[in-house]
N, CA, C and O atoms as CSV, one atom per row, in Angstrom:
chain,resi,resn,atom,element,x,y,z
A,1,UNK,N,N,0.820,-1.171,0.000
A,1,UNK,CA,C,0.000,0.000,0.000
A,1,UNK,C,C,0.876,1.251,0.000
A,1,UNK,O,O,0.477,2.317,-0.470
A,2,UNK,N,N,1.937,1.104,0.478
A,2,UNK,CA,C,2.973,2.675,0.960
A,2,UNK,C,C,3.253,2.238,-0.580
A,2,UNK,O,O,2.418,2.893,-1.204
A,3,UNK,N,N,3.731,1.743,-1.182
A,3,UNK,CA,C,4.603,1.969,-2.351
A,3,UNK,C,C,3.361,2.573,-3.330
A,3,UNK,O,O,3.713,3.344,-4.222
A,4,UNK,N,N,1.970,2.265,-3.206
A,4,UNK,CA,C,1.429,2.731,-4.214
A,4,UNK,C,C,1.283,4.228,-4.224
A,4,UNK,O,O,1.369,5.048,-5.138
A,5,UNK,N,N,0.991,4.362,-2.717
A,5,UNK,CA,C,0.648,5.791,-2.068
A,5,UNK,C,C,2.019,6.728,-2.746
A,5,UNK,O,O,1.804,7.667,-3.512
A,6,UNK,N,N,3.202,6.379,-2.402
A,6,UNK,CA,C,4.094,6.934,-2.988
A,6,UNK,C,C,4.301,7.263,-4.470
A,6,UNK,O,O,4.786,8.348,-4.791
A,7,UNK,N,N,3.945,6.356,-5.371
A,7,UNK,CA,C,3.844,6.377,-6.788
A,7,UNK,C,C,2.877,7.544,-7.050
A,7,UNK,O,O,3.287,8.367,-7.868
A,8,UNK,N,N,1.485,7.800,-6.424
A,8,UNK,CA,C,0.638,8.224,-6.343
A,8,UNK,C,C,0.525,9.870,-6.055
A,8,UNK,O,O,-0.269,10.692,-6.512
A,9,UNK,N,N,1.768,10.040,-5.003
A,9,UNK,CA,C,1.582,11.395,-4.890
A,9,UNK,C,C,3.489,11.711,-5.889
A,9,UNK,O,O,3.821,12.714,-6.520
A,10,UNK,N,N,3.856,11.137,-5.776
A,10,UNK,CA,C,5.226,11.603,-6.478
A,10,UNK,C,C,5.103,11.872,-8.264
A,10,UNK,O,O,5.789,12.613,-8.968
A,11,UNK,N,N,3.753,10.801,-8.711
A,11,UNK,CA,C,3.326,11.530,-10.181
A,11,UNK,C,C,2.125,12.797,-9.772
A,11,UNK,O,O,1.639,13.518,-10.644
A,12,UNK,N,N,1.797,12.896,-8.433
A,12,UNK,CA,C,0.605,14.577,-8.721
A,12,UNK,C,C,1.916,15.484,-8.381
A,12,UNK,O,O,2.263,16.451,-9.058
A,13,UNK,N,N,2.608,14.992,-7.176
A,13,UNK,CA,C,3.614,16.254,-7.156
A,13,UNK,C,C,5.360,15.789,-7.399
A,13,UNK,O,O,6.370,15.519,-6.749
A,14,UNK,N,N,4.964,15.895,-8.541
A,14,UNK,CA,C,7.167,15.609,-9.113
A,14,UNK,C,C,7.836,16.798,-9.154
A,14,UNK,O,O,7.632,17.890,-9.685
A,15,UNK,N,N,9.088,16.092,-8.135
A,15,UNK,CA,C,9.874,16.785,-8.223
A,15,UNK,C,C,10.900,17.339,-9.192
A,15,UNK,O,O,10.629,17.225,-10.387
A,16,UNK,N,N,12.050,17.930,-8.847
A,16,UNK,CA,C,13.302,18.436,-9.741
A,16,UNK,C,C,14.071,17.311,-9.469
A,16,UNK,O,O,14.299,16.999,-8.300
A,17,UNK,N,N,14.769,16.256,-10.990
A,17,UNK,CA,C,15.483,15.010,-10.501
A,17,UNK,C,C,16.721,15.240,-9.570
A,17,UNK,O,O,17.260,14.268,-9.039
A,18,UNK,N,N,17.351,16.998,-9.287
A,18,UNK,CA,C,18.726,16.563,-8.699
A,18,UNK,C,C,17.759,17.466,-6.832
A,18,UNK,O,O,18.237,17.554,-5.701
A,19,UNK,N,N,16.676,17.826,-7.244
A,19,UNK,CA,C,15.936,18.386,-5.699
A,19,UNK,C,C,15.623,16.954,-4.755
A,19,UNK,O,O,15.512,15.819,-5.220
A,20,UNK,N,N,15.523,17.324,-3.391
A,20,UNK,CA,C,14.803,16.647,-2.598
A,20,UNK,C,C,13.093,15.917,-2.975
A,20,UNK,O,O,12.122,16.524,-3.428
A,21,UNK,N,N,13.184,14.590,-2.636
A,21,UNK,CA,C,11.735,14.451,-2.737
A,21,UNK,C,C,10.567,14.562,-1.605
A,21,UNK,O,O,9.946,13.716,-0.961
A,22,UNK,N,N,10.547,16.128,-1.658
A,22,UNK,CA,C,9.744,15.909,-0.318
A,22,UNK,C,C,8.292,14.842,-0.065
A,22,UNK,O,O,7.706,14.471,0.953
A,23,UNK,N,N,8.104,14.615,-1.391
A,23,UNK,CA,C,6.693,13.993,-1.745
A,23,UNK,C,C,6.671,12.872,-1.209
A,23,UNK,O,O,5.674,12.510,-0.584
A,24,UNK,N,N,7.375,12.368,-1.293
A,24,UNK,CA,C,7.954,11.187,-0.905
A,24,UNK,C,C,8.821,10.470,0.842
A,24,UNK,O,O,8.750,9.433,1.501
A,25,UNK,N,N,9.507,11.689,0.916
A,25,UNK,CA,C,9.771,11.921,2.624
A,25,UNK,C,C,8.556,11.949,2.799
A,25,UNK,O,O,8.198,10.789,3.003
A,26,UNK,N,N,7.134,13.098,2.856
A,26,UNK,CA,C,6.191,13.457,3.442
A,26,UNK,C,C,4.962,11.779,3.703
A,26,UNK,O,O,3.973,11.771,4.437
A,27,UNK,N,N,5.318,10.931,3.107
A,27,UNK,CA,C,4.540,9.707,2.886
A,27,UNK,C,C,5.221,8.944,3.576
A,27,UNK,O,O,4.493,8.275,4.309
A,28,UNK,N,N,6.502,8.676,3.717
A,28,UNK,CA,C,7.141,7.888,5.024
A,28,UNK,C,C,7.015,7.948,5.880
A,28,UNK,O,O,6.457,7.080,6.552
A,29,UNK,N,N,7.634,9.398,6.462
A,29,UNK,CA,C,6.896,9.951,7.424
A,29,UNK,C,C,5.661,9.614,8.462
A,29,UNK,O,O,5.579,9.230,9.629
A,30,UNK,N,N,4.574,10.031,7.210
A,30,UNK,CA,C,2.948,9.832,7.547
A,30,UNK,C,C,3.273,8.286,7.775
A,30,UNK,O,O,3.072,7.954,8.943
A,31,UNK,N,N,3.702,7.315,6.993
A,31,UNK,CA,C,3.415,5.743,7.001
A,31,UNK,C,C,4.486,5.346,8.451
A,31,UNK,O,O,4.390,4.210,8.916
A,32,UNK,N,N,4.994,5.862,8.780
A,32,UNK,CA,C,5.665,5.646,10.357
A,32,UNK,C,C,5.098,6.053,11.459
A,32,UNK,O,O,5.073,5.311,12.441
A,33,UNK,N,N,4.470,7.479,11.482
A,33,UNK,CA,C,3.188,7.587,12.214
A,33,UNK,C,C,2.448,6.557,12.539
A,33,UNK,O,O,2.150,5.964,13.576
A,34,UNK,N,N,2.109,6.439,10.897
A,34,UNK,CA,C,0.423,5.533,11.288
A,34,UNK,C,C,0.617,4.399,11.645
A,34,UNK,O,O,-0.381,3.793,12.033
A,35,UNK,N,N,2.212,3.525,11.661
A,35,UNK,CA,C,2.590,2.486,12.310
A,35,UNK,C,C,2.780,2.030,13.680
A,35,UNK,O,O,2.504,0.986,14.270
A,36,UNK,N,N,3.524,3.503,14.119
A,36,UNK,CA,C,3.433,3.983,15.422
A,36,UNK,C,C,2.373,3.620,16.302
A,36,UNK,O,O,2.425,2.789,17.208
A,37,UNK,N,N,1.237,4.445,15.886
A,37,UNK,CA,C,-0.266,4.484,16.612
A,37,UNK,C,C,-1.035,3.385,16.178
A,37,UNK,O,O,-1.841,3.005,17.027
A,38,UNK,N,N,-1.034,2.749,15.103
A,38,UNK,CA,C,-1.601,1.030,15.014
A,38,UNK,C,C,-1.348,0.370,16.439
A,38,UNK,O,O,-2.071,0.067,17.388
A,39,UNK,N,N,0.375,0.263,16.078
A,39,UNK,CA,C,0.732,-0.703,17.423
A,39,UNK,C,C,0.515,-0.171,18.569
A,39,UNK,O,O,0.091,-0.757,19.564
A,40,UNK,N,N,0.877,1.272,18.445
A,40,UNK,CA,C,0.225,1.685,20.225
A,40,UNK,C,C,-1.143,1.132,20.945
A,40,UNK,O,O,-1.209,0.726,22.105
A,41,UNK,N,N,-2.116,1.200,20.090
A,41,UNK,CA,C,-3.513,0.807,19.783
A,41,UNK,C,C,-3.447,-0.563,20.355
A,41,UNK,O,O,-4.082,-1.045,21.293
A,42,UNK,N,N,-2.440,-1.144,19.501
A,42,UNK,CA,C,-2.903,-2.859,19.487
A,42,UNK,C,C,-1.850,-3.463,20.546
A,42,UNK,O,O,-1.915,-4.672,20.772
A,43,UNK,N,N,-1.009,-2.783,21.122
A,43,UNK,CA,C,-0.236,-3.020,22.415
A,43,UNK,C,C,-1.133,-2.396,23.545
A,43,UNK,O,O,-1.361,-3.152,24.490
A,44,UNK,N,N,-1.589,-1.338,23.590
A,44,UNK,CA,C,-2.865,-1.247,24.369
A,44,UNK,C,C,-4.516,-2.235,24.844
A,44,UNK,O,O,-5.087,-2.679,25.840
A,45,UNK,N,N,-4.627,-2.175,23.837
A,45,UNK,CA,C,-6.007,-3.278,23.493
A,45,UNK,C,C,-5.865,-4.823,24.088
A,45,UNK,O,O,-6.489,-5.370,24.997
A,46,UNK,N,N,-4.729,-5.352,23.166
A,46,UNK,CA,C,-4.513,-6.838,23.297
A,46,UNK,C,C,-3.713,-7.195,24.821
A,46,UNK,O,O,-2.941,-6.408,25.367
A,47,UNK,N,N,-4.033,-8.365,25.287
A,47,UNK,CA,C,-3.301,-8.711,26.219
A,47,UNK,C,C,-1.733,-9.037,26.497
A,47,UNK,O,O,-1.143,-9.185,27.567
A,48,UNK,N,N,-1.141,-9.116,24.788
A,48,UNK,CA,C,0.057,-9.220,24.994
A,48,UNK,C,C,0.858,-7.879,25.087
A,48,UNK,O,O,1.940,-7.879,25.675
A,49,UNK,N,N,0.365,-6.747,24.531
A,49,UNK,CA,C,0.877,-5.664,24.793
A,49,UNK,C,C,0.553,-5.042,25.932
A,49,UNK,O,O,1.166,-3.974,25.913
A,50,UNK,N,N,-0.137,-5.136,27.010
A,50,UNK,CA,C,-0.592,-4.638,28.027
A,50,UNK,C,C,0.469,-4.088,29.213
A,50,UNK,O,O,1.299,-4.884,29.651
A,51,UNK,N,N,0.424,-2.749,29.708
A,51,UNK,CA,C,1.804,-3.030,30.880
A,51,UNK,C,C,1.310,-3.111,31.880
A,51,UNK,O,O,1.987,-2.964,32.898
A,52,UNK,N,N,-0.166,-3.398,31.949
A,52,UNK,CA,C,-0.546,-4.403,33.669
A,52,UNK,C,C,-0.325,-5.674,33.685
A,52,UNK,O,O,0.012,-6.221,34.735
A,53,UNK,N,N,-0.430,-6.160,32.873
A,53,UNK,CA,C,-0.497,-7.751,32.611
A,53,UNK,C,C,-2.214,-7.997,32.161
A,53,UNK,O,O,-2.602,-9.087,31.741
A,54,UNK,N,N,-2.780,-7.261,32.264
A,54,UNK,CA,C,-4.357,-7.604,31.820
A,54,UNK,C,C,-5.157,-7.268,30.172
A,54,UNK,O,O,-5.064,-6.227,29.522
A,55,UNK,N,N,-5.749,-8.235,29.897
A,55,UNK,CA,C,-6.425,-7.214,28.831
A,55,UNK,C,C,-7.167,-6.604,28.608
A,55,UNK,O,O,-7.548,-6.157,29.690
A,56,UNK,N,N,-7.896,-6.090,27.633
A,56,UNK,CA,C,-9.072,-5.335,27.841
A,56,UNK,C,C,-10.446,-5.606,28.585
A,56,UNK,O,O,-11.170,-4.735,29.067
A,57,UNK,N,N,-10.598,-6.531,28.590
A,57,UNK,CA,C,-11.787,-6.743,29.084
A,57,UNK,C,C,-11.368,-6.984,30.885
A,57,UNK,O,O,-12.272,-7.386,31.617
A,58,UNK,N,N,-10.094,-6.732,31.430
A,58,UNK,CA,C,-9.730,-6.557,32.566
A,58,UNK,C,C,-9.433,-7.662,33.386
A,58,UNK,O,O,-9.159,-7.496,34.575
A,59,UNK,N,N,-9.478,-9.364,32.585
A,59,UNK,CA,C,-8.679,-10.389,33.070
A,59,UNK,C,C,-7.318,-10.407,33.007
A,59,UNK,O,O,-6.614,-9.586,32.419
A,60,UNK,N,N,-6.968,-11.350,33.622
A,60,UNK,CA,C,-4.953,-11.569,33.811
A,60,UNK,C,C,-4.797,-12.571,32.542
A,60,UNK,O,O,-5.259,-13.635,32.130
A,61,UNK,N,N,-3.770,-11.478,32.145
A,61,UNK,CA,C,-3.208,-12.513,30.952
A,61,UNK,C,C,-2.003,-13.499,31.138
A,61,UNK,O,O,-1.484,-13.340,32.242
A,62,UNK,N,N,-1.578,-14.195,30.592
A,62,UNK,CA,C,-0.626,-14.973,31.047
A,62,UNK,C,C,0.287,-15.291,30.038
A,62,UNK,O,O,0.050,-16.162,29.201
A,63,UNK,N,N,1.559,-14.479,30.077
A,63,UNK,CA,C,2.895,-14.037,29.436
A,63,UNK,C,C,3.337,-15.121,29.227
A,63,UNK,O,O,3.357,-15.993,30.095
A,64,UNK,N,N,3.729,-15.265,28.174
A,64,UNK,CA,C,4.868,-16.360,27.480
A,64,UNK,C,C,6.517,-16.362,28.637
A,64,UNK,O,O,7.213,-15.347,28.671
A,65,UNK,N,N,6.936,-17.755,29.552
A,65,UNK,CA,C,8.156,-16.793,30.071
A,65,UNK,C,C,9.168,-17.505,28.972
A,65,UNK,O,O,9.076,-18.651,28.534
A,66,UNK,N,N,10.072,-16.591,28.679
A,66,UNK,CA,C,11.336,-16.684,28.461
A,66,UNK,C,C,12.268,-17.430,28.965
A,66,UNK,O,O,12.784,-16.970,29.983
A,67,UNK,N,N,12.777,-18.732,28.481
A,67,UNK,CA,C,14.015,-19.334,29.282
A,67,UNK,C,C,14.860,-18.473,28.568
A,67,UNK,O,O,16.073,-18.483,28.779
């Protein structure tokens, strides 16, 4: 989806070939954001991302341990 988005705004707004592509920074950018706040979301929500140990619905979850 990012690669199309990119194709997408880099043919409405093209740049100068030896300029910066801001068109293109500006879509990474945005697509690291919105990666950001997905997982914040879904480390919030789900029980494995939780930093009580509980999940949403407010039972105890039970962590994978690590040897």
């Amino acid at each position: 989806m990012g690669s199309l988005t990119r194709y997408g705004i880099s043919s409405a707004l093209p740049h100068d070939p030896t300029g910066f592509p801001w068109s293109m920074f500006g879509i990474n950018v945005s697509g690291c954001l919105l990666i950001g706040v997905l997982m914040t979301l879904n480390c919030r929500l789900s029980c494995w991302g939780s930093c009580s140990g509980r999940s949403a619905a407010g039972t105890a979850c039970r962590l994978p341990q690590l040897s």
